[in-house]
N, C-alpha and C positions, 0 to 999 in steps of 0.2 A: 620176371615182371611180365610173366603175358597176359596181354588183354589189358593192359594201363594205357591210357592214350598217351600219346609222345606231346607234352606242349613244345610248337615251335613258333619261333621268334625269326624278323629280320633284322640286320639295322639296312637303312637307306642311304645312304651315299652324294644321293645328288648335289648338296652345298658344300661337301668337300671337293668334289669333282668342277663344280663352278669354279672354286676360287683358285684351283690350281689352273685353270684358264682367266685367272684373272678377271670374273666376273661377278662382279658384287649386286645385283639389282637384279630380282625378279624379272623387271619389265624388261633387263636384257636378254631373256630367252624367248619371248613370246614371239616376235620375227624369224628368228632361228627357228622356232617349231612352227610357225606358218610356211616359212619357207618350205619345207617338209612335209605340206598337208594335214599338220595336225593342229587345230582351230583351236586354241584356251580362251578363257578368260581371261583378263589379267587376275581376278581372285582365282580362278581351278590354277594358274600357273602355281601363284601365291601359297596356295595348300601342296601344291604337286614338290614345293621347295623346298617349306617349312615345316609340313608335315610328313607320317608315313602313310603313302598312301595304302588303300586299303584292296582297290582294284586302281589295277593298271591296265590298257590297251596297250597290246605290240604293238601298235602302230607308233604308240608315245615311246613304247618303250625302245624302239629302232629309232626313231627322230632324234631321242636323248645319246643311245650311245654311236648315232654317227657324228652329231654337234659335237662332242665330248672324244670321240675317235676312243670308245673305250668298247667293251663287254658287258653285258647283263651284269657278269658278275661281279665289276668295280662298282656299278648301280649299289647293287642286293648282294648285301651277306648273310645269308642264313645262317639261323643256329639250333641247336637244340637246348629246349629250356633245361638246366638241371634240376632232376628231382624230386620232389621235396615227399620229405619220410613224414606220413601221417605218425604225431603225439601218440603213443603210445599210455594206456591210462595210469601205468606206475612212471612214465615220465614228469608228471606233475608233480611241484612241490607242493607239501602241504603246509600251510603256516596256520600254525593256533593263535587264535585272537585270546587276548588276558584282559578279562572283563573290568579290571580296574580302572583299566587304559582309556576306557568306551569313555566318549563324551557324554556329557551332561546337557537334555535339552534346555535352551535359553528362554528365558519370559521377556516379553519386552514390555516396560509399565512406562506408562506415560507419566513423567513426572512431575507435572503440573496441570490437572487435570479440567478444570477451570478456566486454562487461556483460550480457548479457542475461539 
């Protein structure tokens, strides 16, 4: 396969890693990360928990795994995407349509033409 780009994937960790500190609430990391010099929002928290983020600063990313007393790598699991084998054009099935089958277009007649 040379010369195919590799797709890679992460998963993110952070709300597993909260709650096995028994932390259920957003807003309970935002002190924790000020304390550390790293300033959120409560929504940038709110995205940084709930979503995968897309960029991260070390600076967030050290505040996170000294609060958590963990690793980058408990954070971020990388992966490699598997795959995928492009369709090949004898892999399609062919299916014969049976002209009997075809529907028949509908008329619609008003049938009282008069009442309006």
């Amino acid at each position: 396969m040379a010369g195919a780009a590799r797709r890679l994937g992460y998963h993110w960790h952070l709300r597993r890693l909260m709650a096995a500190h028994d932390m259920w609430k957003t807003t309970e990391l935002t002190p924790l990360l000020r304390e550390r010099g790293v300033n959120l929002s409560p929504a940038q928290v709110y995205r940084l928990v709930t979503d995968m983020p897309e960029r991260l600063s070390v600076k967030t990313l050290v505040a996170l795994c000294d609060i958590f007393d963990c690793t980058p790598n408990d954070l971020i699991e990388p992966y490699v995407e598997a795959a995928r084998r492009p369709a090949a054009a004898g892999d399609a099935a062919v299916v014969e349509l049976r002209k009997e089958l075809r529907p028949q277009r509908a008329r619609i007649v008003d049938p009282d033409p008069g009442e309006h």
